[in-house]
N, C-alpha and C positions, 0 to 999 in steps of 0.2 A: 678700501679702508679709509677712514676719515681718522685725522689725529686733531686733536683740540688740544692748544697749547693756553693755558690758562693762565691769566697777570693778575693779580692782585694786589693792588696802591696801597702806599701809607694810610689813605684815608678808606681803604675796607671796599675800593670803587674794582668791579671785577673788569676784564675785557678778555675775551677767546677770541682767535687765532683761528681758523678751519682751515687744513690742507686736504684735500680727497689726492688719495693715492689709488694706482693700479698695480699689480704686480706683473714687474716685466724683468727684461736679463742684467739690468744695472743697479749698482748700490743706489739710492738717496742719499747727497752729500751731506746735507742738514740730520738724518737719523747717522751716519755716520759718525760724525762729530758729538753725535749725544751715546755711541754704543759703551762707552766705559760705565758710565750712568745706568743706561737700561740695563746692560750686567748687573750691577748690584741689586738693581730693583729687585731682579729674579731672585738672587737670595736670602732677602726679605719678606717678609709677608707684615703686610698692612703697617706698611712704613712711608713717608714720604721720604725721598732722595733728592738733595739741593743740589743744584747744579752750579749753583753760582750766575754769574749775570749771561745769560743768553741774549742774542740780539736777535729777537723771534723775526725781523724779517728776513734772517737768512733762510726760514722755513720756504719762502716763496718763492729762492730761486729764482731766473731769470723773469715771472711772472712781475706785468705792472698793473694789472685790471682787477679789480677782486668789489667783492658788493659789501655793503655794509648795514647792519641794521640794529636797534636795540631791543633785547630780546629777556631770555632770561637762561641760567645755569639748567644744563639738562640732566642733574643729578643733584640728591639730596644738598642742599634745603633750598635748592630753584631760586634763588635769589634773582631778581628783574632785575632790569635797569643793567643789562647787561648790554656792551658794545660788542657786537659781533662782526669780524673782518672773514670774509669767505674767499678764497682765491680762488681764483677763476680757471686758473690752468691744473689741468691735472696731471701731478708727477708722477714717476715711478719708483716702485719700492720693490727690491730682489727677494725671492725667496727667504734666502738666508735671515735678510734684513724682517722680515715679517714674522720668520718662525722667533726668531730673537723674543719680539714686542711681545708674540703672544707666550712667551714662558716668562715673558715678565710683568703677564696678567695673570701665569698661573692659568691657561687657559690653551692648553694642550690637546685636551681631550674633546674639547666642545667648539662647533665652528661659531664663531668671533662677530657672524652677524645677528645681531640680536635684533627684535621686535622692538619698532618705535614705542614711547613713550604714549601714556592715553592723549591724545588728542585734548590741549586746552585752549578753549574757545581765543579768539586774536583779535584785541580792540588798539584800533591806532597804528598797525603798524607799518614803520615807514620803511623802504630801502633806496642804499644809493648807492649805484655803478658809480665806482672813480678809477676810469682810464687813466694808466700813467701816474697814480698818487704814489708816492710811499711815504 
């Protein structure tokens, strides 16, 4: 599972977050902390739910290595110029904690990995390993 935690500035400037998770026997403490949240999500349909001020690098957990590149939004309206943080370690997500996420995509019925996006061509782009940043 990949979760993309999405910021958007005062000034409309986007940046994503990428944690790849696996499913294993323990909670994630960061989905944790957001399950009051993702509850409601589920029983709404096509709602945002604020959370209030999150400190997204609790997402990464003991990780200090992650890459970073500028990219673009990988859903409607794909806006560039996006900062993208990718952590490097990959966490674990319990059962419980996954079937949650996906009833609060409303996606119960249909397995959750879905087919990349078409392929758009890539001019420019840069990446940078930063060991040890936060």
């Amino acid at each position: 599972m990949e979760l993309h935690l999405v910021h958007e500035s005062a000034a409309n400037k986007a940046a994503v977050i990428a944690v790849l998770y696996e499913v294993g026997r323990h909670d994630d403490a960061f989905l944790r902390h957001l399950e009051p949240f993702i509850r409601r999500i589920a029983d709404v349909r096509d709602r945002e739910e604020r959370v209030g001020l999150v400190n997204p690098w609790r997402a990464r957990g003991s990780a200090s290595v992650y890459y970073r590149y500028m990219g673009s939004l990988t859903a409607p309206p794909y806006t560039e110029g996006v900062i993208w943080t990718i952590v490097k370690r990959v966490r674990t997500v319990s059962k419980y904690q996954l079937e949650l996420l996906r009833e609060a995509v409303h996606d119960w019925k249909v397995n959750m990995s879905l087919p990349l996006h078409v392929p758009v061509p890539v001019v420019q782009t840069q990446t940078w390993l930063e060991p040890k940043a936060i």
